[in-house]
C-alpha positions as CSV (number, residue, x, y, z in Angstrom):
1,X,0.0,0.0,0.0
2,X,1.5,3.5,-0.8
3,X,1.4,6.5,1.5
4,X,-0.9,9.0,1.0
5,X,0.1,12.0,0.2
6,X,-0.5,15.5,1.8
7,X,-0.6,18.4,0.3
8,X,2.2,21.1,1.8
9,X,-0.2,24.2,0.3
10,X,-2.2,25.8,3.5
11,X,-6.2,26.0,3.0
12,X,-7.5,29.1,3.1
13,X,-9.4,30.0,6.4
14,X,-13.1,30.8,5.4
15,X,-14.6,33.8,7.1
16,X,-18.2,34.1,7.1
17,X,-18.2,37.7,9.4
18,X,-14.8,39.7,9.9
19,X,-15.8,40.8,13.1
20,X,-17.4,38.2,15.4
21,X,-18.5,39.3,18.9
22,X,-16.7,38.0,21.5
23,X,-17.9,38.8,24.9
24,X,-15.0,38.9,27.5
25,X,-15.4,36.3,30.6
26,X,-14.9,37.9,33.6
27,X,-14.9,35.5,36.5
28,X,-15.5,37.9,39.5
29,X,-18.1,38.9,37.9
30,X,-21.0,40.9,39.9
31,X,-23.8,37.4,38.9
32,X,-21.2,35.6,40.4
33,X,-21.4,37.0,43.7
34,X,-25.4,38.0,44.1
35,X,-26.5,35.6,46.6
36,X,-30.1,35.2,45.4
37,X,-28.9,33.8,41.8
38,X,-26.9,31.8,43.7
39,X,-29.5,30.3,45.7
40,X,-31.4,29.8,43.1
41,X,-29.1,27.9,40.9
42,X,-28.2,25.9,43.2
43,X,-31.9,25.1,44.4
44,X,-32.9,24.1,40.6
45,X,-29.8,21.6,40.1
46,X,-30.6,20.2,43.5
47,X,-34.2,19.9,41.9
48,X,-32.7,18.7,38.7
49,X,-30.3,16.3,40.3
50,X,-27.4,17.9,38.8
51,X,-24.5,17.4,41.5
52,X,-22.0,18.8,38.9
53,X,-24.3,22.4,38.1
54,X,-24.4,22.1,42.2
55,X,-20.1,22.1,42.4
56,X,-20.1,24.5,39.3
57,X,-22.2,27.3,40.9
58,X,-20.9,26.8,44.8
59,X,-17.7,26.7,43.4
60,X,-17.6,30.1,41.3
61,X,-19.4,31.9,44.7
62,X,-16.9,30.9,46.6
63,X,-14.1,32.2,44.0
64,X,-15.5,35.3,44.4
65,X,-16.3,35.6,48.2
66,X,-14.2,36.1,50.8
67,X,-13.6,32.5,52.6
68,X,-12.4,33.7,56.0
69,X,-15.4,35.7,56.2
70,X,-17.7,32.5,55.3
71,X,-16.0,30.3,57.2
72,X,-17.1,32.7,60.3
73,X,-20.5,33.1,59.3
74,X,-21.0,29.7,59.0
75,X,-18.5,28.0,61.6
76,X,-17.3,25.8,59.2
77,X,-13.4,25.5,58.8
78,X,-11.8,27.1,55.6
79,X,-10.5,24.1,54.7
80,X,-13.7,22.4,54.4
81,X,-14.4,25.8,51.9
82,X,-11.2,24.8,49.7
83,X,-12.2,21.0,49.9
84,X,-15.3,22.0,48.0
85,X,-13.5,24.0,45.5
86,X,-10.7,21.4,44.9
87,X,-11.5,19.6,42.1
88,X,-9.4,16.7,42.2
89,X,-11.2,15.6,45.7
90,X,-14.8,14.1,45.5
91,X,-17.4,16.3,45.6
92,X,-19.8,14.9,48.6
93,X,-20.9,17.8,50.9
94,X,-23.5,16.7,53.0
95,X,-26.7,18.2,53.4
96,X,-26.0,20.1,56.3
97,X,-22.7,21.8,54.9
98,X,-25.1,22.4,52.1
99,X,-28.0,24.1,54.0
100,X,-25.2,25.9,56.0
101,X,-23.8,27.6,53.4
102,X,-27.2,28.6,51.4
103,X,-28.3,29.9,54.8
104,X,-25.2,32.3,55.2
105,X,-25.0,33.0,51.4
106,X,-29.0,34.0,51.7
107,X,-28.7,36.1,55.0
Protein backbone atom coordinates (compact mmCIF):
# COMPACT_ATOMS: atom_id res chain seq x y z
CA UNK A 1 0.00 0.00 0.00
CA UNK A 2 1.52 3.45 -0.83
CA UNK A 3 1.37 6.51 1.54
CA UNK A 4 -0.94 8.97 1.00
CA UNK A 5 0.13 11.98 0.15
CA UNK A 6 -0.53 15.50 1.83
CA UNK A 7 -0.57 18.40 0.28
CA UNK A 8 2.23 21.10 1.76
CA UNK A 9 -0.21 24.21 0.29
CA UNK A 10 -2.20 25.78 3.51
CA UNK A 11 -6.19 26.00 3.00
CA UNK A 12 -7.51 29.14 3.11
CA UNK A 13 -9.44 29.98 6.38
CA UNK A 14 -13.12 30.82 5.42
CA UNK A 15 -14.62 33.76 7.08
CA UNK A 16 -18.19 34.12 7.12
CA UNK A 17 -18.16 37.68 9.36
CA UNK A 18 -14.83 39.72 9.93
CA UNK A 19 -15.77 40.83 13.11
CA UNK A 20 -17.45 38.23 15.36
CA UNK A 21 -18.49 39.27 18.89
CA UNK A 22 -16.70 37.97 21.54
CA UNK A 23 -17.86 38.78 24.92
CA UNK A 24 -15.02 38.85 27.46
CA UNK A 25 -15.40 36.32 30.61
CA UNK A 26 -14.90 37.90 33.61
CA UNK A 27 -14.86 35.51 36.53
CA UNK A 28 -15.51 37.94 39.46
CA UNK A 29 -18.10 38.94 37.94
CA UNK A 30 -21.04 40.90 39.88
CA UNK A 31 -23.83 37.43 38.86
CA UNK A 32 -21.19 35.56 40.43
CA UNK A 33 -21.44 36.99 43.73
CA UNK A 34 -25.45 38.02 44.09
CA UNK A 35 -26.53 35.64 46.61
CA UNK A 36 -30.08 35.23 45.39
CA UNK A 37 -28.91 33.84 41.77
CA UNK A 38 -26.85 31.77 43.71
CA UNK A 39 -29.50 30.27 45.74
CA UNK A 40 -31.42 29.84 43.07
CA UNK A 41 -29.08 27.94 40.87
CA UNK A 42 -28.16 25.91 43.19
CA UNK A 43 -31.88 25.13 44.39
CA UNK A 44 -32.86 24.09 40.62
CA UNK A 45 -29.83 21.62 40.07
CA UNK A 46 -30.61 20.17 43.55
CA UNK A 47 -34.22 19.87 41.93
CA UNK A 48 -32.67 18.72 38.71
CA UNK A 49 -30.33 16.28 40.33
CA UNK A 50 -27.35 17.88 38.77
CA UNK A 51 -24.47 17.40 41.51
CA UNK A 52 -22.00 18.80 38.93
CA UNK A 53 -24.30 22.44 38.10
CA UNK A 54 -24.39 22.12 42.19
CA UNK A 55 -20.12 22.13 42.44
CA UNK A 56 -20.07 24.53 39.30
CA UNK A 57 -22.16 27.33 40.87
CA UNK A 58 -20.91 26.79 44.79
CA UNK A 59 -17.65 26.74 43.39
CA UNK A 60 -17.61 30.13 41.31
CA UNK A 61 -19.41 31.85 44.66
CA UNK A 62 -16.86 30.90 46.59
CA UNK A 63 -14.08 32.23 44.04
CA UNK A 64 -15.54 35.29 44.41
CA UNK A 65 -16.27 35.63 48.21
CA UNK A 66 -14.17 36.09 50.77
CA UNK A 67 -13.62 32.48 52.56
CA UNK A 68 -12.44 33.72 55.98
CA UNK A 69 -15.43 35.66 56.24
CA UNK A 70 -17.65 32.54 55.31
CA UNK A 71 -15.96 30.26 57.16
CA UNK A 72 -17.09 32.66 60.33
CA UNK A 73 -20.53 33.14 59.35
CA UNK A 74 -21.01 29.73 58.99
CA UNK A 75 -18.51 28.00 61.65
CA UNK A 76 -17.29 25.79 59.19
CA UNK A 77 -13.45 25.50 58.79
CA UNK A 78 -11.79 27.12 55.62
CA UNK A 79 -10.49 24.06 54.75
CA UNK A 80 -13.75 22.36 54.38
CA UNK A 81 -14.41 25.77 51.87
CA UNK A 82 -11.23 24.81 49.66
CA UNK A 83 -12.23 21.04 49.86
CA UNK A 84 -15.29 21.96 48.03
CA UNK A 85 -13.45 24.01 45.45
CA UNK A 86 -10.66 21.38 44.89
CA UNK A 87 -11.50 19.58 42.12
CA UNK A 88 -9.42 16.73 42.19
CA UNK A 89 -11.19 15.59 45.74
CA UNK A 90 -14.77 14.11 45.52
CA UNK A 91 -17.44 16.30 45.63
CA UNK A 92 -19.76 14.91 48.55
CA UNK A 93 -20.90 17.79 50.86
CA UNK A 94 -23.46 16.70 53.04
CA UNK A 95 -26.72 18.18 53.41
CA UNK A 96 -26.01 20.09 56.32
CA UNK A 97 -22.68 21.77 54.92
CA UNK A 98 -25.07 22.44 52.07
CA UNK A 99 -27.97 24.11 53.99
CA UNK A 100 -25.16 25.92 56.03
CA UNK A 101 -23.78 27.61 53.42
CA UNK A 102 -27.15 28.60 51.41
CA UNK A 103 -28.31 29.93 54.77
CA UNK A 104 -25.23 32.26 55.17
CA UNK A 105 -24.95 33.01 51.35
CA UNK A 106 -28.96 33.98 51.68
CA UNK A 107 -28.70 36.07 55.04
Amino acid sequence: MDKTKTSKKQKKHSKKSKNPILEAHDPFSAELADPKLIKQSVLQALVDGDLEAVRDVLVAHLQTINKSKLARKTKLGRQTLYDLMDSEKEFNPSIKTLTTILDSIAA
